[in-house]
C-alpha positions as CSV (number, residue, x, y, z in Angstrom):
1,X,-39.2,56.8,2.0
2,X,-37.7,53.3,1.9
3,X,-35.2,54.4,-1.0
4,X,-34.2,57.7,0.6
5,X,-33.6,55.6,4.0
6,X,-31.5,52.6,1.7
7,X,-33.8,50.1,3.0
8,X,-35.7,47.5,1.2
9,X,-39.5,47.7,0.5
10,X,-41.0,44.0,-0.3
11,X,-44.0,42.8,-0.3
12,X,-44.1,39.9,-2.8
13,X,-46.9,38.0,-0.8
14,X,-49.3,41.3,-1.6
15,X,-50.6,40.3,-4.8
16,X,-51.1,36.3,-5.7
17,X,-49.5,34.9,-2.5
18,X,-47.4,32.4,-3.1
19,X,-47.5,33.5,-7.5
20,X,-43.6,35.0,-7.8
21,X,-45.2,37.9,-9.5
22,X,-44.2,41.3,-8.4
23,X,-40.7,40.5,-8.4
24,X,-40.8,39.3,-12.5
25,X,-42.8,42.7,-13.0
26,X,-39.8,44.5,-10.8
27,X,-37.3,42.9,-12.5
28,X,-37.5,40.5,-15.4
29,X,-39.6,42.6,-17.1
30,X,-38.0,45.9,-16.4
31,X,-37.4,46.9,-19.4
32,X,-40.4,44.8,-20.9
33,X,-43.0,47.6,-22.3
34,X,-46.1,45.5,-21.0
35,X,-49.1,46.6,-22.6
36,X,-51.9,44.9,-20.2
37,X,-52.0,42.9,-16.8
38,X,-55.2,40.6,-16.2
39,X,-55.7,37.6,-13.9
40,X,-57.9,36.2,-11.6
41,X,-56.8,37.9,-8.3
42,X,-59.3,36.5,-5.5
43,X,-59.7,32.6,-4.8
44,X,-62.7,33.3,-3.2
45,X,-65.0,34.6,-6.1
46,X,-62.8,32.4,-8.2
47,X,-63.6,29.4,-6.2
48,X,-67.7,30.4,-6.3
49,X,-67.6,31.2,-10.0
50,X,-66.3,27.4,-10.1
51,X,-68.5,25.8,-8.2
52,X,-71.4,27.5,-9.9
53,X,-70.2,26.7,-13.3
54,X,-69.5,22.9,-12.7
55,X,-72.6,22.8,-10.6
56,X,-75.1,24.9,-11.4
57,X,-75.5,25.8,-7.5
58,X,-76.7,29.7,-7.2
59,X,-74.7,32.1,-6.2
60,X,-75.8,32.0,-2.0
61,X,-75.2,28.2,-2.4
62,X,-71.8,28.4,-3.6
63,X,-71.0,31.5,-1.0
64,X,-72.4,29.4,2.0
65,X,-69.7,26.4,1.2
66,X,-67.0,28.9,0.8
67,X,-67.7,30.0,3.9
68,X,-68.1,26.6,5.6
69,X,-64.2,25.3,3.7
70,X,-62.6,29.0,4.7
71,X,-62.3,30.1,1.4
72,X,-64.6,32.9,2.5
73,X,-64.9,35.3,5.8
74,X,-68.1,35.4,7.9
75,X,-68.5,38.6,6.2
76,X,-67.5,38.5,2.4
77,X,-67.7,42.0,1.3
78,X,-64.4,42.5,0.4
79,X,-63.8,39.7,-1.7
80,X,-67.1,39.0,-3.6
81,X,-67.5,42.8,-4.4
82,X,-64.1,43.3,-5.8
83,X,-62.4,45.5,-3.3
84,X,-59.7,43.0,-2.3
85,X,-59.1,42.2,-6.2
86,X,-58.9,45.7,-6.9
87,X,-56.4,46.4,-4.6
88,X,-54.3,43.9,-5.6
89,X,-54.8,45.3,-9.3
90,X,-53.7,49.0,-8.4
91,X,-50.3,47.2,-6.5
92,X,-50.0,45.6,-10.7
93,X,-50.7,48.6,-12.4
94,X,-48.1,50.8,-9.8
95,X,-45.3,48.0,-10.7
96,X,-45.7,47.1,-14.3
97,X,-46.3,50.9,-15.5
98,X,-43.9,52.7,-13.1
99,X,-47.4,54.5,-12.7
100,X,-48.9,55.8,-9.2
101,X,-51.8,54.1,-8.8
102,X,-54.4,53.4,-5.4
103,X,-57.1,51.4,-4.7
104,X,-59.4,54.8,-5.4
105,X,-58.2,54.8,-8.8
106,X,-59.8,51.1,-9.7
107,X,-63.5,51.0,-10.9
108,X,-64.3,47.7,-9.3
109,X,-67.6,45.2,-9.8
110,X,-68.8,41.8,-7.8
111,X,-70.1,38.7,-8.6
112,X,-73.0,39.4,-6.4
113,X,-75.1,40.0,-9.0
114,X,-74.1,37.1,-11.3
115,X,-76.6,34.8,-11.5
116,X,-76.5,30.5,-12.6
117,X,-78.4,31.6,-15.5
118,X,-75.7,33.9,-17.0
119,X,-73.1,31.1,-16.5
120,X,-74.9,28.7,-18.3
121,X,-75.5,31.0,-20.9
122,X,-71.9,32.0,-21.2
123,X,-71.2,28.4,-21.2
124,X,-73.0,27.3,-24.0
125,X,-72.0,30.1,-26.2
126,X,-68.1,29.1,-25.2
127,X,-67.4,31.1,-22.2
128,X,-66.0,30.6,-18.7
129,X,-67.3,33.8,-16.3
130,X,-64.4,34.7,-14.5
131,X,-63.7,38.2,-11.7
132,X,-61.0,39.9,-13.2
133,X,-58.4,42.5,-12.3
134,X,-57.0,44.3,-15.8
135,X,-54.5,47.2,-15.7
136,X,-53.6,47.8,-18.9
137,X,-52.2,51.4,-21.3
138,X,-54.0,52.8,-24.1
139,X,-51.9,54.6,-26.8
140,X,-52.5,57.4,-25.6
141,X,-50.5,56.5,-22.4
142,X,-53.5,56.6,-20.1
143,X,-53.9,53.9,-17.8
144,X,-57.0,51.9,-17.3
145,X,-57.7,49.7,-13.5
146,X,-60.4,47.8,-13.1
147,X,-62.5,44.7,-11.6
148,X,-65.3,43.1,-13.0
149,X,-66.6,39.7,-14.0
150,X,-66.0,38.8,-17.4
151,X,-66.3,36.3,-20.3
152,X,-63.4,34.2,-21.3
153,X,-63.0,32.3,-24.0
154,X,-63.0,28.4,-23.2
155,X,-59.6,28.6,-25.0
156,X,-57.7,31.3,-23.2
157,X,-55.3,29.9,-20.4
158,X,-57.6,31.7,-17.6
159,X,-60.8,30.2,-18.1
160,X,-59.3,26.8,-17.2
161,X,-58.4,28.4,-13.5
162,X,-60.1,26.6,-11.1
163,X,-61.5,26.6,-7.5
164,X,-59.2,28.8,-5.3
165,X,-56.4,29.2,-7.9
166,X,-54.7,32.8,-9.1
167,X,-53.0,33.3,-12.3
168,X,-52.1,36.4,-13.8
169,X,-51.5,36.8,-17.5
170,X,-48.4,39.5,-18.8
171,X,-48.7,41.0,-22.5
172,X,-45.7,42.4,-23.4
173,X,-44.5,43.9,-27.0
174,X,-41.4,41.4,-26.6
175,X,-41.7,38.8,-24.7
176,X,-45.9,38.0,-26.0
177,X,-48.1,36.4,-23.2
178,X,-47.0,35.1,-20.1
179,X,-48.9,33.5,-17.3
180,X,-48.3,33.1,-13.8
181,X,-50.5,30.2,-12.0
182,X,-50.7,28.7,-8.4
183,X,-51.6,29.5,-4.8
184,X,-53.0,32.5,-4.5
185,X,-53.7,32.2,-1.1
186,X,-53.4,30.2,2.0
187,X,-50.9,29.9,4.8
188,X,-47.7,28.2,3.4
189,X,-47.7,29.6,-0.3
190,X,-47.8,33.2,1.4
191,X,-45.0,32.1,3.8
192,X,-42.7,31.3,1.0
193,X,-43.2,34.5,-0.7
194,X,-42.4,36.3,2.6
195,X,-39.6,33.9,3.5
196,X,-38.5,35.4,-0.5
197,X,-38.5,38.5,0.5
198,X,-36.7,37.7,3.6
199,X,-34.0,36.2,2.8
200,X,-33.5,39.3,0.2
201,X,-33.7,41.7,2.7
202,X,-31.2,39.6,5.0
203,X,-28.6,39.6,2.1
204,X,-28.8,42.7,1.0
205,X,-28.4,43.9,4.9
206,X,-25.2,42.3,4.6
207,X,-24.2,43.5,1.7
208,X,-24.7,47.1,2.5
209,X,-27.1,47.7,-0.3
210,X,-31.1,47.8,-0.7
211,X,-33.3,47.2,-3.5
212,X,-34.3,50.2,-5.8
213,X,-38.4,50.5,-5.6
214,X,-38.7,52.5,-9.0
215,X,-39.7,55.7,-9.3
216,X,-43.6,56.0,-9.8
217,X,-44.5,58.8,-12.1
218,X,-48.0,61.0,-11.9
219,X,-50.8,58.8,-13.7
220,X,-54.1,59.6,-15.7
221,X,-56.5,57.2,-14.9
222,X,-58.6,56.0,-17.8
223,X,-62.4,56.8,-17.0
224,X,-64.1,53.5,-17.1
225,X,-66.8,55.0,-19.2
226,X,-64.5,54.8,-22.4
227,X,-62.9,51.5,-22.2
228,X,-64.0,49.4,-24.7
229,X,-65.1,45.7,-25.3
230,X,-67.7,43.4,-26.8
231,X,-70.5,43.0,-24.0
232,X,-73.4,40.0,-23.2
233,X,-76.4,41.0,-21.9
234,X,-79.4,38.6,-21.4
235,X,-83.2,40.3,-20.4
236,X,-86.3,38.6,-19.8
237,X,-89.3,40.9,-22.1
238,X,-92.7,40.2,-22.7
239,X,-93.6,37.7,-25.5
240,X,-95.5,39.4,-27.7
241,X,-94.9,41.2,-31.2
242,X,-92.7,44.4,-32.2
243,X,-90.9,43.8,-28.8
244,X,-87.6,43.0,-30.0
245,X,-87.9,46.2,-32.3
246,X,-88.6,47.8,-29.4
247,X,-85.6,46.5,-27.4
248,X,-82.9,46.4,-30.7
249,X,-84.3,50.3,-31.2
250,X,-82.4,51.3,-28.0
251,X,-79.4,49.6,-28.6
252,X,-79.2,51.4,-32.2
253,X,-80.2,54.7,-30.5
254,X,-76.6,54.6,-28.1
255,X,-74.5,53.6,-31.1
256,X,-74.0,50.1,-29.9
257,X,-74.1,47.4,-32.7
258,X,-75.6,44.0,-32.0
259,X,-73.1,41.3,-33.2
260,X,-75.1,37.7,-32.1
261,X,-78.9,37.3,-30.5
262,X,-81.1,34.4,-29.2
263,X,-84.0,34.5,-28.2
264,X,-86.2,31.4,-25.7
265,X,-89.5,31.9,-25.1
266,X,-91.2,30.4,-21.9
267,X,-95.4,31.4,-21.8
268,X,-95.9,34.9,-21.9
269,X,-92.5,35.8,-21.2
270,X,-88.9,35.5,-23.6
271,X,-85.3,35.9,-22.5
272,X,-83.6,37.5,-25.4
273,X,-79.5,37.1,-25.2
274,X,-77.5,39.8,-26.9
275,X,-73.4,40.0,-28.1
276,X,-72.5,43.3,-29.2
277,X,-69.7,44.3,-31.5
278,X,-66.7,46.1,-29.7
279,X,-68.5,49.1,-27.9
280,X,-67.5,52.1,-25.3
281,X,-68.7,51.6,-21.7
282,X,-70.7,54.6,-21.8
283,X,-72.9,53.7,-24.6
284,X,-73.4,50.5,-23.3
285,X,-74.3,51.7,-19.5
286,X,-76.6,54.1,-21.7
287,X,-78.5,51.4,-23.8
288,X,-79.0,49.4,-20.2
289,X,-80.3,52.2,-18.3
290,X,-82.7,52.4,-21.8
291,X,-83.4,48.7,-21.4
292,X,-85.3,49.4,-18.3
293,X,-87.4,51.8,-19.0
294,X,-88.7,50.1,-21.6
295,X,-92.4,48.6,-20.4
296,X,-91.8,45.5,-22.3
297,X,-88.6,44.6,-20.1
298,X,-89.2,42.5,-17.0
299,X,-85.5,42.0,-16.3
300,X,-82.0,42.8,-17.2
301,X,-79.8,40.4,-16.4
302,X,-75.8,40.8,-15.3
303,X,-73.4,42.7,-18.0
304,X,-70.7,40.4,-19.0
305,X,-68.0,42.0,-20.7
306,X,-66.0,39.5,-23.0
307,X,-62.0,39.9,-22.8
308,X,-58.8,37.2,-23.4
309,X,-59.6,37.3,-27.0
C-alpha cells in the first residue's frame, strides 16, 4: 500500500532497536543471496540466560531481578516464551528473502523450561545456552522461522552476548558472516533508529521520491519437524542395570544416532547426558515422547539444540 501511494514504509527500530539492521538487509545486502539469519533478538531472556549462567541463580531468580531493573514486564509472557523474538524473526526472514512471512509462520520455544542444571551442563561441555531467532533457506528454497533456546559454541561471536545485548549474525554466499551487535532495546538506542528513519522519510519528502519496500513473493514455510541439528538432552533414570539399554534402545528405534554420553549417578538415581549426531526434529521429538514412557525415566530434562557451528 505504501509503494502504490509513493510513501515510505520504515520501521528500522522493529527488530534490534538501536542495531542498524533492516536497513543493511534492505539495502547493502540486496543483492547478497543470504543463506541464514540468527541472533539473539530479546534482551530480556538474553539478560536471564546471563545471569543464570554467570550465577547459577534459577530461572524464577533471574526473572524476578529482570523484573525489579525493567528488563522485564510485570507479566513476561511475551518475551520469555518467544513470541516477541519470533516476531522480530518473521520481520528478518520477510526482508532478507524477499519472502512473505508472519508471526504465525514461526515455530517459537521459551526459556521457561530451562533449567540451572542444563546451563551448567552446556557449560562444561563448551556451550553458552542462548534464545535464538533463525530464518534461514534450505536448497530446496523453502524457508525455515523459528525460536528456541540453543547451544552455542563458546567460540562463536554470539555466545559472548551478554546481559541485555542483541546481535544478529548474516551468512551470505559473498560476503561470509557478518554480525550486528549493540542495544537492542531501551529508550535512546530505539530513538536513534526512528530519528534514522526520520530524517529519511523527511528527505525523500523533499525530494519527491519514496523508498522501494521490495516486493514479497508467496513463501513455503519449512515444517519445523524436518529441520535438522545435533540435539542435548539430559534425563534423570533409575540407577540400576540394563537401563541405559533401555534408554539408548529408543533412541536407535527413531533413527537418531547418539554422538557423546555421560552418565552421574547420585543414590538410587543417575542423570545420563546425551549429544546426538545431526538429526531431523521429528525423530528427535519421537525418541523424547519414547523417553517418557519408559518406567525407568524419572525426568527429561530441556532439549537443547546445538547451532553456530
Amino acid at each position: 500500500m505504501a509503494d502504490d501511494h509513493g510513501v515510505d514504509l520504515l520501521f528500522e527500530a522493529a527488530v534490534a532497536g538501536g542495531i542498524p539492521l533492516i536497513r543493511p538487509l534492505r539495502e547493502s545486502l540486496r543483492g547478497e543471496p543470504v543463506r541464514r539469519v540468527m541472533g539473539i533478538l530479546n534482551g530480556t531472556t538474553n539478560f536471564i540466560l546471563s545471569k543464570m549462567s554467570a550465577e547459577g541463580a534459577d530461572y524464577g531468580e533471574a526473572l524476578a531481578e529482570a523484573q525489579a531493573l525493567g528488563f522485564a514486564e510485570r507479566d513476561p509472557t511475551a518475551d520469555v516464551e518467544g513470541y516477541d523474538a519470533g516476531a522480530k524473526a518473521a520481520i528478518i526472514a520477510s526482508i532478507a528473502f524477499g519472502a512473505r512471512v508472519v508471526a504465525g509462520d514461526v515455530y517459537h520455544e521459551g526459556i521457561s523450561g530451562v533449567t540451572a542444571a542444563d546451563i551448567a551442563i552446556a557449560d562444561r561441555l563448551g556451550y553458552a545456552v542462548k534464545l535464538l531467532g533463525i530464518a534461514e533457506r534450505a536448497d530446496d528454497g523453502a524457508i525455515g522461522v523459528r525460536v528456541h533456546p540453543a547451544m552455542v559454541p563458546m567460540s562463536h561471536p554470539l555466545a559472548s552476548v551478554r546481559d541485555s545485548f542483541n546481535a544478529v549474525f548474516v551468512e551470505g554466499d559473498a560476503v561470509g558472516q557478518l554480525m550486528f551487535f549493540g542495544r537492542g532495546a531501551g529508550g535512546f538506542p530505539t530513538a536513534s533508529a526512528v530519528l534514522g528513519d526520520l530524517i529519511d522519510a523527511a528527505v525523500n519528502l523533499r525530494r519527491g521520491t519514496h523508498a522501494h519496500p521490495g516486493r514479497f513473493a508467496a513463501a513455503r514455510i519449512a515444517s519445523i519437524g524436518d529441520s535438522r541439528a545435533e540435539y542435548m538432552l539430559a534425563i534423570d533414570v533409575d540407577d540400576r542395570p540394563g537401563v541405559l539399554h533401555s534408554v539408548t534402545g529408543v533412541f536407535a528405534d527413531n533413527q537418531v544416532s547418539i554422538r557423546a554420553a555421560e552418565q552421574e549417578g547420585a543414590g538410587d538415581e543417575a542423570r545420563l547426558v546425551f549429544i546426538t549426531h545431526v538429526a531431523r526434529e521429528a525423530d528427535v521429538q519421537a525418541t523424547v515422547a519414547g523417553l517418557r514412557n519408559l518406567d525407568v525415566v524419572r525426568r527429561v530434562g530441556s532439549l537443547l539444540r546445538v547451532v553456530g557451528d
